[in-house]
N, C-alpha and C positions, 0 to 999 in steps of 0.2 A: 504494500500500500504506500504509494507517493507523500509526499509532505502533503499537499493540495487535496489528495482524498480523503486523506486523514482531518485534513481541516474541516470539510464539510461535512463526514460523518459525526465529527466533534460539536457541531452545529447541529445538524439529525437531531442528535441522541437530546441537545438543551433544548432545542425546541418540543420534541416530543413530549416531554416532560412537565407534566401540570402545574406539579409544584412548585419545579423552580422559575416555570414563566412568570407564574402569578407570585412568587416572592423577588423574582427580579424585577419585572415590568412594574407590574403591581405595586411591588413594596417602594420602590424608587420615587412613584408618583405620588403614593400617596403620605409617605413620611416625608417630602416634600412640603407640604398642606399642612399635616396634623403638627409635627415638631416648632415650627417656630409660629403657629397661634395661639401659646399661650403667653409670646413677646411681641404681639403687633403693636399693643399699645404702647411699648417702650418702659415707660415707667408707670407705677399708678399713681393716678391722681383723685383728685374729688370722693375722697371716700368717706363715707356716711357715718356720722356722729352723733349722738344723743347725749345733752344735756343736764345732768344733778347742780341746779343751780342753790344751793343753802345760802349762800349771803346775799342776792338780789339787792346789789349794788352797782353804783354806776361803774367802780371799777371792773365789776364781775360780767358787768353785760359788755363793757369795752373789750374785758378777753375773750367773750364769746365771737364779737363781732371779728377780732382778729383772726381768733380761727377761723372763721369762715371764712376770711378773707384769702386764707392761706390756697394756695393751687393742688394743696394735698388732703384739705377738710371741707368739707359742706355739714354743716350743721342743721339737720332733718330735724330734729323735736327736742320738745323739755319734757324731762320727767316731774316728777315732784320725790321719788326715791328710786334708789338704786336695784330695789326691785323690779321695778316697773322700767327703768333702764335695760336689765337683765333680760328682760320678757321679751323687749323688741329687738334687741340681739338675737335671742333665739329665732324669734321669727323670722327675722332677714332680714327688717327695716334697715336694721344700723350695723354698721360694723368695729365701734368701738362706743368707749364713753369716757368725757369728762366730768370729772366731782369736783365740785366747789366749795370750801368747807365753810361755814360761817365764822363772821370776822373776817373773812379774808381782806376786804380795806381797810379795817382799824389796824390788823397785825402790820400790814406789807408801811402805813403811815404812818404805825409807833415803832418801825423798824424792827418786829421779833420775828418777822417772816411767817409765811404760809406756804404750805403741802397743796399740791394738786397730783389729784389721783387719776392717774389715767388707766383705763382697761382697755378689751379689745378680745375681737375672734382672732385666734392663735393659729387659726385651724389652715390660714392662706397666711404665711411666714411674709409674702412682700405687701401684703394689705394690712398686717398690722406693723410691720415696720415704717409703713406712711402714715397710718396713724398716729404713731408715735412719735414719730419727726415731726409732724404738723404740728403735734401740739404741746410738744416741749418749744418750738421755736417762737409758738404765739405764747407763752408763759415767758419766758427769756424776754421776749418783746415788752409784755405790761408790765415784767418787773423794771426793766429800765426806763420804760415811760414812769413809774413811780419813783426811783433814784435821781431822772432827772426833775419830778416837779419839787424834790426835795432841794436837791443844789439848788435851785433855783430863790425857792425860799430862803436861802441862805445868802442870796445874795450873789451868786455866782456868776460870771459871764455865760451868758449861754452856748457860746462859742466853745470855749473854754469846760463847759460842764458836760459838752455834745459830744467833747473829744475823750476826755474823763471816763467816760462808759465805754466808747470804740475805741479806745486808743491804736487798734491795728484794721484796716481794713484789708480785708479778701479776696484779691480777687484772682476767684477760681477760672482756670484759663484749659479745660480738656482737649489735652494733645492728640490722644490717638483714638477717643470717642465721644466726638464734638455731642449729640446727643444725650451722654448720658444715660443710653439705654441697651436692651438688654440684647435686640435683634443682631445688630453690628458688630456685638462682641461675641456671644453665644452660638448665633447661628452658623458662623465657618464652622468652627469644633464640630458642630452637628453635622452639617449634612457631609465629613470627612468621615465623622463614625456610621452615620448612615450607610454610604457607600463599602466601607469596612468589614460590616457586619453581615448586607445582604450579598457582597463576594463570598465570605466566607462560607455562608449558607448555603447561596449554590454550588460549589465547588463539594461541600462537605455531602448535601444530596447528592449529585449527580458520581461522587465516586463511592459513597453507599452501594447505590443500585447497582453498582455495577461488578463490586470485585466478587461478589460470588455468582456471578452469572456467565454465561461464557458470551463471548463477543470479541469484536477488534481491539478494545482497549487489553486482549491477554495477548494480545498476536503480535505486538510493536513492542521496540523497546523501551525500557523504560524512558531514557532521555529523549527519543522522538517523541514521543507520548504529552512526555511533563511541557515539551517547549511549543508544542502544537496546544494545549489545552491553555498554558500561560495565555501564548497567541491569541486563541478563542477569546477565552476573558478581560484580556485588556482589550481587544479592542471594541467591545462590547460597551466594558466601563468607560474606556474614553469617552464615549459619547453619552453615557450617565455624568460624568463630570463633568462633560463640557455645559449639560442643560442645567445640573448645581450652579456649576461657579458662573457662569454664563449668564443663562435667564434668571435663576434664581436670586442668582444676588444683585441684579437688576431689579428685579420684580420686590425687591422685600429691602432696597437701597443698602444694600452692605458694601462698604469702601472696596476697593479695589485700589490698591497704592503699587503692587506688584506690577512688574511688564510682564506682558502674556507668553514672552518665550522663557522669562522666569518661573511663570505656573505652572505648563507644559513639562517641565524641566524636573521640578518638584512631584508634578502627580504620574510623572511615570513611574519613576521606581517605586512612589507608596502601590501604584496598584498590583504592578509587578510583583511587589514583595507579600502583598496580602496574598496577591494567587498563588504563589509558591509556599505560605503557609495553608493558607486553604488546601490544597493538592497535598501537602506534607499530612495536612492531620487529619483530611477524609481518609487516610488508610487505616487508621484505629476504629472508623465506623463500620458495622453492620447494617445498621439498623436506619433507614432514610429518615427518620422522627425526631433523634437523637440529637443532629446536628442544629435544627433551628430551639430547640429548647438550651440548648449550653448555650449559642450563641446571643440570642436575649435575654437570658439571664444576666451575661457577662456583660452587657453594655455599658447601664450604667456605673459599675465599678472603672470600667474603662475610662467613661467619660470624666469621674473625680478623682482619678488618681494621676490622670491625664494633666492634672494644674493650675488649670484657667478658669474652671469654677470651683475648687476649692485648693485652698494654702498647699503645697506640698509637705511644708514644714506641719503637717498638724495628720501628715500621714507617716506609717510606719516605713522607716528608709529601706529595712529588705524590701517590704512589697512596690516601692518606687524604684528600687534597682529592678526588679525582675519584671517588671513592666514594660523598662524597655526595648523587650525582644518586640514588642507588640506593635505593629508596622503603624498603626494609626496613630500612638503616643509622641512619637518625632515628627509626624506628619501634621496632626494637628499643630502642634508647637512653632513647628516652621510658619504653616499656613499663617497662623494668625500674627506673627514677628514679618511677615513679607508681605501680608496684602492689608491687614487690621493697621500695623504700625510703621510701616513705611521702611522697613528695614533693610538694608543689602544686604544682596547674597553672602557675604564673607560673615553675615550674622545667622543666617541658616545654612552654613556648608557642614559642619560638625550634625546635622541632623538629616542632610543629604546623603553626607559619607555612609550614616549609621543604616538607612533605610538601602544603601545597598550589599552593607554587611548581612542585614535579616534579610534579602532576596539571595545572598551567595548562600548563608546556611541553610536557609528555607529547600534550596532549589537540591542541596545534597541530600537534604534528609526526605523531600520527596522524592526521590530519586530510590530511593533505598527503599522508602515503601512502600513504592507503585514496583520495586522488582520485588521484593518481599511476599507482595498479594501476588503478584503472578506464580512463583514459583509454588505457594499453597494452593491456588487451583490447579495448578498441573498436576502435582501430587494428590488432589483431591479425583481428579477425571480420572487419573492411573487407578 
């Protein structure tokens, strides 16, 4: 069998294949869709707050009004207690609550200070962490409009008593995510472990079904075999990539600061390398089931250990060394240091080099286990 017959029987055998159509086709299009809507809005905003007001004072309605004021609170209702607070959390109305204690103006104007209680559903991590910013920074706010009507009474320059509270202004200037949000930064990573996971998948199906069956994949050798199916697959994936990094990140405004024969550059050997793990470790499979359940299981560990959404430092350093066999861990890291932050190659080459070290070893050990499975069903048909 030619290289060229080999190719299109390689082709055959994936397209015949329900499973892995509808996890590559399928899966490609629509984790596309599903992964980055729960980042289209970027950050949250305007989230729902309810009211314990106990001192109904002008100072107390002034912080209410801040909060609302705030791009991170709307302030929906007053309770009269904090049970009735609690009630409309439950229901849905609101998504967090401020408490106002009484005296909060006598204390904050006889200088002994005041407590503000803030709560909230715990239950969505980035909805009550805007609640909570919201409304620490409208508490911060009316304590300093209270300090300054005090300097003032004292006779203060107001210039001078304006400066007295800010003494440092901030100004926050975002280098490599002018937004601020979550799509621009999160979504490379993703749709790098996307494409990752459903290579793996088909690869891990399609040599399941296969090594106890008889067919052309027993009849070739191992290395024509391993470099025709690589073949198959990248160039399959090139053109899943190219509609990621392409239209996607068009479609969903993710920077692109990379040059495209920089990308190009970069997502050959990850895809490369993924297939030659793929083909390396469908020879441990029997069973076609097998391979998409490991495989989603493992993602998300991938995706946090990976760096970019959580500290490394706050992960265990063996399981950060041993990650990096794992072709989409330098992949993502790269991707988002060359197209997210504007980096030169000479800052992603050490993770260039490394994703063609995982495609050299990947490609030995496939090797070894596509001749491994052949030589047991020959001994099996004998």
């Amino acid at each position: 069998m030619s290289l060229l017959q080999l190719y299109f029987a390689e082709w055959r055998a994936l397209l015949a294949d329900k499973a892995i159509v509808v996890t590559l086709f399928g899966g490609v299009v629509f984790y596309s869709v599903l992964y980055p809507l729960p980042y289209l809005n970027q950050v949250p905003t305007e989230q729902t707050v309810v009211v314990v007001d106990h001192d109904n004072s002008s100072l107390s309605r002034k912080l209410i009004r801040h909060a609302d004021a705030s791009p991170k609170i709307q302030i929906v209702s007053h309770a009269t207690n904090i049970d009735e607070a609690k009630h409309l959390i439950q229901q849905g109305h609101a998504h967090g609550l401020l408490v106002i204690p009484s005296g909060f103006r006598r204390n904050l104007m006889l200088g002994k200070g005041a407590t503000l209680s803030y709560g909230g559903d715990a239950s969505y991590f980035l909805i009550y962490s805007a609640v909570a910013e919201g409304l620490v920074e409208a508490g911060m706010d009316a304590s300093k409009q209270v300090q300054l009507v005090g300097l003032l009474a004292r006779g203060e320059n107001p210039a001078m008593a304006q400066k007295s509270l800010s003494p440092v202004n901030l100004n926050a200037v975002p280098v490599f995510n002018p937004s601020l949000g979550y799509t621009p930064y999160v979504v490379p990573g993703l749709f790098l472990l996307i494409l990752h996971q459903t290579l793996l998948i088909g690869t891990g199906i399609l040599g399941a079904g296969q090594w106890r069956n008889k067919g052309y994949w027993l009849e070739v050798k191992p290395l024509k075999l391993l470099s025709v199916r690589l073949a198959m697959f990248t160039s399959l994936y090139l053109l899943f990539a190219s509609f990621y990094i392409g239209y996607c990140f068009y479609a969903y405004q993710v920077s692109m600061l990379g040059s495209f024969i920089e990308t190009v550059l970069l997502i050959l050997p990850f895809l490369l390398a993924t297939g030659a793990v793929g083909v390396a470790l469908s020879c441990l499979f029997v069973r076609r089931d097998i391979p998409t359940q490991i495989y989603l299981l493992s993602s998300m560990p991938i995706l946090f250990v990976a760096g970019f959404v959580w500290p490394t430092a706050l992960i265990p350093e063996p399981l950060v060394v041993i990650s990096q066999i794992i072709p989409a861990i330098p992949a993502m890291n790269a991707m988002l240091k060359l197209n997210q932050m504007g980096a030169g190659w000479s800052a992603i080459l050490s993770h260039w080099i490394q994703l063609w070290g995982i495609f050299a070893l990947a490609c030995l050990l496939a090797w070894w286990g596509i001749k491994h499975r052949q030589l047991e069903a020959e001994s099996i048909n004998q």
